[in-house]
C-alpha positions as CSV (number, residue, x, y, z in Angstrom):
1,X,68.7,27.6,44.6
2,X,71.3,27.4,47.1
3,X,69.7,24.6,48.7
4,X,70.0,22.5,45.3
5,X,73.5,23.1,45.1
6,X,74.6,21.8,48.4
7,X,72.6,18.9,47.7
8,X,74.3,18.3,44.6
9,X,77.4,18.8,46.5
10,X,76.7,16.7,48.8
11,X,75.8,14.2,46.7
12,X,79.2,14.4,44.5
13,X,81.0,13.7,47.7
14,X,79.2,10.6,48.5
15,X,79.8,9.2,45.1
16,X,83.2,9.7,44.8
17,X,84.1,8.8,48.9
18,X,82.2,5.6,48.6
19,X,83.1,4.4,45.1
20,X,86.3,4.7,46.0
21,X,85.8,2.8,49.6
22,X,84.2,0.1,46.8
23,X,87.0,-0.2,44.7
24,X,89.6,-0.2,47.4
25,X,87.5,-3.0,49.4
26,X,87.5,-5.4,46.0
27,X,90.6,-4.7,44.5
28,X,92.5,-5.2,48.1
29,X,90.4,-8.7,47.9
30,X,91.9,-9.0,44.6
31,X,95.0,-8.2,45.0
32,X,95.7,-9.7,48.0
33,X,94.1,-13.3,47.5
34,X,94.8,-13.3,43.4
35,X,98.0,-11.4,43.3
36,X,99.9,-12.1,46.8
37,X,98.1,-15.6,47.0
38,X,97.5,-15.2,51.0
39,X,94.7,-17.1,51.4
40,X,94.9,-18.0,55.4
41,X,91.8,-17.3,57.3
42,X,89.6,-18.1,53.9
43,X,87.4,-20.6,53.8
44,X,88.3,-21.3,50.2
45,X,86.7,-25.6,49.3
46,X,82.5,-24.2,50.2
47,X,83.1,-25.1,54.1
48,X,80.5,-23.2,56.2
49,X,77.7,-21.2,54.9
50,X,79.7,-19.1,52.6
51,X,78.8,-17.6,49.0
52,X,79.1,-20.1,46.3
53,X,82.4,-17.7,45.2
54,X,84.5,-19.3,47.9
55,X,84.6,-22.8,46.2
56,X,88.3,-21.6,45.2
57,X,90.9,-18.4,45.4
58,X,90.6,-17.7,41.6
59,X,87.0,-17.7,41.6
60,X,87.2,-15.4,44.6
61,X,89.6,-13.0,43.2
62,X,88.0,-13.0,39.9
63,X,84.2,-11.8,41.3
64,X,86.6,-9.2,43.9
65,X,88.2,-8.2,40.2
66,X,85.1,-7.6,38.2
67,X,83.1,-5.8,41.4
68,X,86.1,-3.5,41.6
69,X,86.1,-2.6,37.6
70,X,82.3,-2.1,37.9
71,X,82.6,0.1,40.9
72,X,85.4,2.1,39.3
73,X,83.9,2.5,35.8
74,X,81.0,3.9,37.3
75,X,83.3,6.1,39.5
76,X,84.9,7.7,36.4
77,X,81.7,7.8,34.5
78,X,80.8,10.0,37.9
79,X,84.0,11.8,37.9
80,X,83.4,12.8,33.9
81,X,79.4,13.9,35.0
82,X,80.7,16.1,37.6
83,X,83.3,17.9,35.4
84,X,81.0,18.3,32.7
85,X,78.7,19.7,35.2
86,X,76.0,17.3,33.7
87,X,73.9,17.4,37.3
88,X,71.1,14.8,36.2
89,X,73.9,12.1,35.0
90,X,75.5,12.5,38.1
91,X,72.7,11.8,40.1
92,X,71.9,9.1,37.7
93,X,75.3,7.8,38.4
94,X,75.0,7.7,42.3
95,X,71.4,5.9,41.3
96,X,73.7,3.3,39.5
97,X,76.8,3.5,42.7
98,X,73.1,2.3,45.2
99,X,72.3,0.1,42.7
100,X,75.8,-1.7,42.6
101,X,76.3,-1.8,46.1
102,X,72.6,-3.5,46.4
103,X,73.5,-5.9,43.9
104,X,77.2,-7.0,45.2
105,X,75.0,-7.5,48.4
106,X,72.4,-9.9,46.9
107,X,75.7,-12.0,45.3
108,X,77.0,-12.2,48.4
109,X,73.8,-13.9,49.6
110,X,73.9,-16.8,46.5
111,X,75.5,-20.0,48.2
């Protein structure tokens, strides 16, 4: 029993340390390239082998924006699991944090 707990533990931790690395990576992105406009060391126009997002800065920011919201939706869904002491949605949850993190991956790969 106590074994399951420090798992769960565990596991709480991970969700919420790297959701929140997620959301910080993406919405600096976003803020920084759509907000602040500081686009130096980009290669915004598709020059190199670079994901087909870089064709422009508001395509850019707009992908960083939407993996942000993702990542943090899922972080409060998380957040809500873990108060409510709900232990199988909040392994469910971290399923779905893996899942994201997988995915944003793979869209990184499209050119």
């Amino acid at each position: 029993m106590r074994h399951k707990r420090l798992i769960y533990i565990i596991f709480c931790f991970l969700l919420i340390l790297i959701s929140g690395l997620m959301i910080a990576m993406n919405m600096h992105e976003w803020i920084k390239i759509g907000l602040l406009k500081q686009t130096d060391n980009y290669p915004f126009g598709g020059e190199g082998p670079v994901p087909y997002y870089y064709k422009s800065a508001g395509l850019y920011s707009l992908i960083m924006l939407i993996w942000g919201i993702l990542f943090m939706v899922n972080l409060i869904f998380g957040i809500i699991s873990i108060l409510k002491r709900k232990i199988s949605r909040t392994y469910l949850t971290f399923g779905i944090l893996t899942l994201l993190i997988i995915a944003q991956f793979i869209h990184g790969q499209i050119d």
